[in-house]
Steps between C-alpha positions, in 0.01 A plus 500: 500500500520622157814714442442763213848634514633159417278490182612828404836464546476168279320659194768813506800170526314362165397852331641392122353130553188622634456814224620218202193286619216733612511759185436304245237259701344864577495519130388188377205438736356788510508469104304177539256706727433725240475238204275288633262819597582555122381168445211532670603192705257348790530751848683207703775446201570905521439489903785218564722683205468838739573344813815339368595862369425686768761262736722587300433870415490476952839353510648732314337822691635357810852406339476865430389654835792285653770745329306818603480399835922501551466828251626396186309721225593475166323512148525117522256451773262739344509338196420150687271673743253628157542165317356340821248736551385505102478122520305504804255759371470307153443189703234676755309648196502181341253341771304796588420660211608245164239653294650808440872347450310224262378828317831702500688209402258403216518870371849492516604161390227399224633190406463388835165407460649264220729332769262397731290286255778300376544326869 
């Protein structure tokens, strides 16, 4: 059987390895997300960049629940805890709604219709 407590007790071992690889994969990949809805790249390119976010985004919630479960609370985990969740939301708004991030972005960023015709 599948012991949770073992997993847990691994990621809190590994904290500063884990936290030095998931933040800025959270950050890069969800970036992607968003660029290629920027991009106005084909549904399956955006869908696979999502998933791949998302696991990671995941990861890091559950890396996160595994120090409130023993009780530690500091600003740390809340800081980790809202990057996860921002990167999961970009990445979940990405896929069901990219029409209105393709819009906001475009608004926001107007060169970024530049970008994408250069590729």
């Amino acid at each position: 059987m599948f012991d949770l407590n073992l997993l847990f007790e691994f990621s809190r071992n590994h904290c500063v390895a884990i936290c030095t690889l998931m933040v800025p994969a959270n950050l890069l990949l969800t970036l992607r997300t968003v660029l290629l809805v920027g991009r106005l790249r084909p549904q399956a390119q955006v869908r696979q960049a999502m998933v791949t976010a998302s696991f990671f985004a995941l990861t890091m919630l559950l890396h996160v629940f595994s120090w409130f479960i023993v009780g530690v609370v500091m600003a740390a985990t809340y800081i980790l805890l809202t990057l996860a969740c921002v990167c999961l939301g970009l990445n979940l708004w990405a896929i069901a709604h990219p029409a209105s991030m393709h819009q906001l972005l475009r608004a926001s960023i107007p060169s970024l219709d530049a970008l994408g015709q250069h590729s």
